[in-house]
C-alpha positions in Angstrom: 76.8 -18.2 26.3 74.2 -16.0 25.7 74.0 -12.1 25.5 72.8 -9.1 27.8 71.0 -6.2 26.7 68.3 -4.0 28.2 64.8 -4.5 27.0 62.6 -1.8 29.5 62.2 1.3 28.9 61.2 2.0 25.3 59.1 4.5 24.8 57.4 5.5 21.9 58.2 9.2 20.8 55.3 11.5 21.5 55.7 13.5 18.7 57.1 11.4 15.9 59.5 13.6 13.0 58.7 16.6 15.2 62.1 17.9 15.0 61.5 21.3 13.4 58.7 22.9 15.4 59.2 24.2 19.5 55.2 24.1 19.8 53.4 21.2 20.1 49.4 21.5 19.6 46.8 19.3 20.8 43.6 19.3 19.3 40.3 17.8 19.5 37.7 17.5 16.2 35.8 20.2 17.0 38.3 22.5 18.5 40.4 22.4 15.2 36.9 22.9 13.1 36.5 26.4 15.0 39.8 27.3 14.5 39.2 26.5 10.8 36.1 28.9 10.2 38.0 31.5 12.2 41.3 31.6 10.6 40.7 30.0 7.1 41.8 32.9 4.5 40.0 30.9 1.7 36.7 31.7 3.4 37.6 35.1 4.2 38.4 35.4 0.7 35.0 33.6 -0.5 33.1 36.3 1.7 34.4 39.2 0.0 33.4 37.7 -2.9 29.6 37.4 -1.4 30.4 40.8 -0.2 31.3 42.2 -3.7 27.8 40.5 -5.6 25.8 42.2 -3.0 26.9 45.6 -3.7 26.3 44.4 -7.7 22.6 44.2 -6.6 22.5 47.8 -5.2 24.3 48.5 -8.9 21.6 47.0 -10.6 18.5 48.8 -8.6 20.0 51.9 -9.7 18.0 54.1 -12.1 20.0 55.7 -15.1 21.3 59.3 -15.0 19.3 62.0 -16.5 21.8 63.4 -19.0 22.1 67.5 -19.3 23.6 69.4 -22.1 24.3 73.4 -22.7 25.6 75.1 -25.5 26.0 78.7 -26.5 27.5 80.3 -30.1 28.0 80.6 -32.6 31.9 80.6 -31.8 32.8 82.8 -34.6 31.4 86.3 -35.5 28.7 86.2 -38.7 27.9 89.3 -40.3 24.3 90.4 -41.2 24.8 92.4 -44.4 21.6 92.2 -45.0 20.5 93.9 -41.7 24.3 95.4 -41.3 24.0 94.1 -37.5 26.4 94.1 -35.6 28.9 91.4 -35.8 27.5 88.5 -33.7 30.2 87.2 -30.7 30.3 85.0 -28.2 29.7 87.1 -25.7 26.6 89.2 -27.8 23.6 88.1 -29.3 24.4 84.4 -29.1 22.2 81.4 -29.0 21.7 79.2 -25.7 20.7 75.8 -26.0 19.7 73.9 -22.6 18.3 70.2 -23.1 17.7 67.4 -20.1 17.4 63.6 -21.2 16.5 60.9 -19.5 16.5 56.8 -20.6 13.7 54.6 -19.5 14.5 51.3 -19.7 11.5 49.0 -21.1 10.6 45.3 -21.1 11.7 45.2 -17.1 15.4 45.6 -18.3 16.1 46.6 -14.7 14.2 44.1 -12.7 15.8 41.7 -15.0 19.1 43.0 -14.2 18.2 43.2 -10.2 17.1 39.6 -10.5 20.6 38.4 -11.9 22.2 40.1 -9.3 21.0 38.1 -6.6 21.0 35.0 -8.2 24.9 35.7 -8.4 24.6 36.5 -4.8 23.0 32.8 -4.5 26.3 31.9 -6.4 28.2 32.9 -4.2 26.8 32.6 -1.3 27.1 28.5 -2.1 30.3 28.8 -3.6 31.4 29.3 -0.2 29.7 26.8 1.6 30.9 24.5 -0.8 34.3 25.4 0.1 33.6 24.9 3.8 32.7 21.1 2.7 35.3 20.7 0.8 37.6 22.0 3.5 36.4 20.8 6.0 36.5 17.5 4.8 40.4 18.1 4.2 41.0 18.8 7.6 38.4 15.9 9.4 40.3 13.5 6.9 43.9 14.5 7.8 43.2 14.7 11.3 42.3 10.9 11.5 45.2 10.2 9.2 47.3 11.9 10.8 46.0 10.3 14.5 46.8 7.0 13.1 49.3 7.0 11.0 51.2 8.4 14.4 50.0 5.2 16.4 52.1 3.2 13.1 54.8 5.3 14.0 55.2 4.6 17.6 55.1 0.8 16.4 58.3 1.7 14.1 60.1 3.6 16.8 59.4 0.8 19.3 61.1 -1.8 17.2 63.7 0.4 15.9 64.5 0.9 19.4 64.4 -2.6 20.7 66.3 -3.5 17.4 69.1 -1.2 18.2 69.8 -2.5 21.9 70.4 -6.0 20.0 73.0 -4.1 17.9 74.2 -2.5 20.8 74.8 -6.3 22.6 76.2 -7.6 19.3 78.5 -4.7 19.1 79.4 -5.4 22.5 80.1 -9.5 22.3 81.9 -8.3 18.9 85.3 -10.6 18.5 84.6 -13.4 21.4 82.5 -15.4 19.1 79.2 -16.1 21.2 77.6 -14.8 17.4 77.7 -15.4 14.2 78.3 -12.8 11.8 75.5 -13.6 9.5 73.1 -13.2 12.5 74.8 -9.9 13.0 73.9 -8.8 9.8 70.7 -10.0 9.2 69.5 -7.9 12.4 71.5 -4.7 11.1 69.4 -5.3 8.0 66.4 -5.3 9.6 67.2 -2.4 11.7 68.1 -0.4 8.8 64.5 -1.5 6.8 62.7 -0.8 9.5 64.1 2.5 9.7 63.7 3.2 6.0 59.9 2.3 6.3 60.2 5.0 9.5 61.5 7.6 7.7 58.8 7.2 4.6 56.0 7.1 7.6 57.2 10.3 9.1 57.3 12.1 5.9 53.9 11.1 5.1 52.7 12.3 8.5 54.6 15.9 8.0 52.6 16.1 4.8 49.2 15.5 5.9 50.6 17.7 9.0 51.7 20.6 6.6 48.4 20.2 4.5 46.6 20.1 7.9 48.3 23.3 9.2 47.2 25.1 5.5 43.7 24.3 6.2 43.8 25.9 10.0 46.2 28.5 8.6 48.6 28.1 12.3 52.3 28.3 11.4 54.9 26.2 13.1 53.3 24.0 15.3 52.8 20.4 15.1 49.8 19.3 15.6 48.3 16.0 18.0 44.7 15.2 17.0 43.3 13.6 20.1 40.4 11.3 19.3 37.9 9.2 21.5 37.7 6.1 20.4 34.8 4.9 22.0 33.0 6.9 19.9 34.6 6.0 16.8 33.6 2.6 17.8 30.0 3.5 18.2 29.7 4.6 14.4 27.2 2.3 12.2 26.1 2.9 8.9 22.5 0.9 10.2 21.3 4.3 11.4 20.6 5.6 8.1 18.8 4.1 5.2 20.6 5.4 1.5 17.2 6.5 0.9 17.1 9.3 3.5 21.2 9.7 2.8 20.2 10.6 -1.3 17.4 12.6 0.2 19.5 14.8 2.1 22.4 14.9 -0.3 19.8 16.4 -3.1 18.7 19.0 -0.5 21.9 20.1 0.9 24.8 19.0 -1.7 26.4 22.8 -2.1 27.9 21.3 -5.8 24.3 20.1 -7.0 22.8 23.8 -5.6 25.4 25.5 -7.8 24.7 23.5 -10.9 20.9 24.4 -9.5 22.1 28.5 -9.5 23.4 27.9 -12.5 20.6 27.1 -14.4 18.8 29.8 -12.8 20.9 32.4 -13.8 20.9 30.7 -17.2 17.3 31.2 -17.3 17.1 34.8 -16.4 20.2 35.4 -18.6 18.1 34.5 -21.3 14.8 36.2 -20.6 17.3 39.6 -19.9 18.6 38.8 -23.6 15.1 38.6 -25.1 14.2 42.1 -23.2 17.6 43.8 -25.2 15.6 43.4 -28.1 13.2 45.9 -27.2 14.9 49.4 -27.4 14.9 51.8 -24.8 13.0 55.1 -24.8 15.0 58.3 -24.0 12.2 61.2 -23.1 14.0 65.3 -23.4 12.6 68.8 -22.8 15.1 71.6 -24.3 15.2 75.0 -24.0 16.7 77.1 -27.2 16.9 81.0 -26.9 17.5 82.5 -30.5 17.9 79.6 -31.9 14.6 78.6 -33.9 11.7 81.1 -35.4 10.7 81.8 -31.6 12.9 83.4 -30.3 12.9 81.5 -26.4 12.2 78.3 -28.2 11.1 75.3 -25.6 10.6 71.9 -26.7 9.6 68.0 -25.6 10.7 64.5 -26.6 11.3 60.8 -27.2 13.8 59.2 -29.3 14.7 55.3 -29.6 16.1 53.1 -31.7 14.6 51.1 -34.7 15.1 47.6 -34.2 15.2 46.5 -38.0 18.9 44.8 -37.8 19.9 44.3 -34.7 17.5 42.2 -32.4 20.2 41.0 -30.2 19.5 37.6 -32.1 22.8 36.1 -31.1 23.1 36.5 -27.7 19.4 35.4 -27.5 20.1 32.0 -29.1 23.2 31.5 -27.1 21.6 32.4 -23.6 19.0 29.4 -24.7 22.0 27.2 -25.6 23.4 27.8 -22.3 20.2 27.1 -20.6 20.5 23.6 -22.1 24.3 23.7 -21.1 23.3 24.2 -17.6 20.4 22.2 -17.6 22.6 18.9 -19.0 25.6 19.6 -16.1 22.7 19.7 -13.6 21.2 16.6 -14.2 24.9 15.0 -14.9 25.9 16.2 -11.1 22.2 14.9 -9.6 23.5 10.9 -10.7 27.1 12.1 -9.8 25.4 12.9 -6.0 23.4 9.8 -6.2 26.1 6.9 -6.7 28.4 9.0 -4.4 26.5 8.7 -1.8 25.0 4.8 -3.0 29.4 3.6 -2.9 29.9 5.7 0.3 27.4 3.8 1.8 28.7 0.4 0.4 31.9 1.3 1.9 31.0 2.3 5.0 29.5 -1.3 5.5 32.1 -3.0 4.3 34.9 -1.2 6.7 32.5 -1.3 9.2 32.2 -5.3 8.9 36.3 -5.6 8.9 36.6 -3.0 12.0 34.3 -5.3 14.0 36.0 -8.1 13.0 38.9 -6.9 14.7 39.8 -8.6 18.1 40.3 -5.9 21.1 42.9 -8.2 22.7 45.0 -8.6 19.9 47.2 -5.2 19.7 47.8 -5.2 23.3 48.3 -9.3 23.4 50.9 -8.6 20.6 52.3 -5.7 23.0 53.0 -7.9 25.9 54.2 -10.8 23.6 57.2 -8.7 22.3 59.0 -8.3 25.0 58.5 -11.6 26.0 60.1 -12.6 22.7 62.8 -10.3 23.2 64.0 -11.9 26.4 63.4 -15.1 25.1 66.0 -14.3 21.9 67.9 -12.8 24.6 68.5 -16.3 26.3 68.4 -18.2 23.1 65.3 -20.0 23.6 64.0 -18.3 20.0 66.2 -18.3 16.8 66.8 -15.3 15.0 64.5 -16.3 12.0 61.5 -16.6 14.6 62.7 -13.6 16.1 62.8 -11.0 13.0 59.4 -12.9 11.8 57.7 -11.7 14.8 58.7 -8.4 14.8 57.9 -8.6 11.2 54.5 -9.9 12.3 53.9 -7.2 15.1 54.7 -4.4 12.8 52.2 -5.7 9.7 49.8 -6.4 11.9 49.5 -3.0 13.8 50.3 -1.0 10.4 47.2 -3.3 9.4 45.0 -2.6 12.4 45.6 1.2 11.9 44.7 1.4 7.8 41.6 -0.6 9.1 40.3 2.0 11.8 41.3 4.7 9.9 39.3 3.6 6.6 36.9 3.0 8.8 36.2 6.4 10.1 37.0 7.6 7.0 34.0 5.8 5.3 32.1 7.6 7.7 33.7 11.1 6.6 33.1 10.4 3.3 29.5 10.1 3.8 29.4 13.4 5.5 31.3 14.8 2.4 28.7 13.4 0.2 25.7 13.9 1.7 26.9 17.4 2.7 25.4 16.6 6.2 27.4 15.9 10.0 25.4 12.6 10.1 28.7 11.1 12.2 30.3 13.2 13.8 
């Protein structure tokens, strides 16, 4: 005699392992990208920082203060015994002294200086775009994952479910002998392995969800990415040669115009060292009343230092060692950028290849096959190792079907990361 147990009606959950969150939030790609570059405080952060080396430039244009300085004395009464004056006070008879410096900076000290400043501005200003690729890459990537890695989970929850009616029919026929124990048990193990590999899937997913929620900086909500995938289908790595991809990465790669700012700054680093060696002039008129043989004294002059030990020697020789420095990490992250982008590209092709290798029938032939099977284990025309091999089957080869669509749009992300260009989007 066979067994009875109801097959219809299992549904996938719609939100798989969200049990924590009362919001659900449904997103397309470049909804959640404007919600990034609004909300993201890493950026904010990264533009105070812009913010900060442009007010370093309107530091650096400043001239130097013109320094004033008074004095009057003596302090203590002297007496002229030669004259008998009067004892000399503070208040009496004293000397004032009045003098106004000012430093003039030689060898273009200051345009040096202004120079540095906005290369640090340059800095910073890719610095931050940098982080927006970076970022944004993050969140394109675990948008996809997460999209896909939420179909594998429906697959779990849809033989977990069917699994568990079995149990339910065996726990029902329990003690009248229509099954054996061993079948019993081999289906509870497979219901509890499936349900293992559940569990590790949903965790994974609330990782990538709680990396994903970081990114867009939204608090308890879980998040549904909501993909066409027509278009995901359309992608083709034939649309660019890797000769215009290297191109563009060497133009717009925010990494490689760092290393570039770098270098610069290295340079003018250097050339603001060379110009320390030359010492500054400070220029003074003074003004000293009974102070000198005229008794309103007045007075002009320079002063600067001698450069016979100090020529700033050391910092000049290491500003041209870090020129070198710079100049080495450039040309290290220029054939970093070019075989990026050269295996990006290989990828691409080869996911591209598998992904349209992939049979449109074959996910939704397996779909109307298992429940077909399921009936047919039902009235015993399928054994139960043909039975737990085809739900064993159905599972691989939907997990497998996912991993390839989502490496395959991924290829294609990874291409935008490298390149630093929205080539596919």
């Amino acid at each position: 005699m066979g067994f009875l147990f109801c097959c219809t009606g299992i549904m996938a959950q719609n939100q798989p392992g969200n049990k924590l969150f009362t919001d659900s939030l449904s997103l397309r790609l470049d909804s959640a990208e404007s919600m990034f570059l609004r909300n993201n405080f890493l950026l904010l952060a990264q533009q105070y920082n812009i913010d900060a080396n442009k007010a370093l430039v309107i530091q650096a244009k400043l001239l130097p203060n013109p320094n004033f300085s008074f004095s009057r004395g003596p302090l203590i009464p002297i007496n002229d015994s030669l004259s008998n004056y009067p004892h000399s006070t503070f208040f009496k008879n004293s000397e004032n002294a009045v003098q106004i410096s000012q430093l003039i900076l030689l060898a273009g000290k200051r345009n040096k200086q202004i120079k540095i400043a906005q290369a640090n501005v340059k800095l910073a200003e890719y610095q931050f775009y940098d982080l927006i690729r970076t970022l944004k890459y993050t969140l394109r990537t675990d948008f996809f994952n997460i999209y896909y890695l939420q179909q594998s989970a429906k697959v779990y929850h849809k033989e977990i479910a069917a699994l568990q009616q079995v149990v339910i029919a065996f726990n029902q026929q329990a003690g009248k002998g229509y099954i054996a124990e061993k079948e019993v048990i081999r289906v509870k193990a497979q219901l509890y392995s499936l349900q293992s590999e559940y569990n590790d899937l949903i965790n994974q997913i609330n990782d990538t969800q709680s990396e994903l929620r970081l990114v867009l900086q939204v608090k308890n909500v879980y998040i549904n990415p909501q993909i066409d995938p027509a278009k995901i289908a359309a992608l083709s790595p034939d649309r660019y040669s890797a000769a215009s991809l290297v191109d563009t990465a060497y133009q717009n790669r925010t990494d490689l115009n760092i290393a570039r700012a770098n270098t610069d700054i290295a340079r003018l680093t250097y050339n603001y060292q060379k110009a320390l060696a030359v010492p500054d002039l400070t220029a003074s008129i003074a003004y000293d009343k009974q102070g000198s043989y005229a008794q309103n004294f007045n007075s002009a002059g320079i002063s600067m230092d001698l450069p016979f030990f100090n020529r700033n020697q050391g910092n000049i020789k290491s500003a041209k060692f870090m020129i070198d420095y710079n100049l080495a990490t450039q040309k290290s992250t220029e054939a970093t950028v070019e075989e990026q982008v050269q295996r990006a590209l290989q990828k691409a092709y080869d996911n591209h290849k598998l992904f349209l290798n992939i049979d449109p029938k074959f996910t939704s032939d397996f779909d109307r096959l298992l429940n077909e099977v399921l009936i047919n284990y039902e009235k015993r025309n399928l054994g139960l190792l043909d039975f737990l091999d085809f739900y064993d089957s159905y599972k691989q080869n939907v997990l497998q079907v996912n991993y390839i669509q989502f490496n395959h749009v991924s290829a294609f992300e990874d291409l935008n990361f490298y390149t630093g260009t929205n080539f596919f989007n």
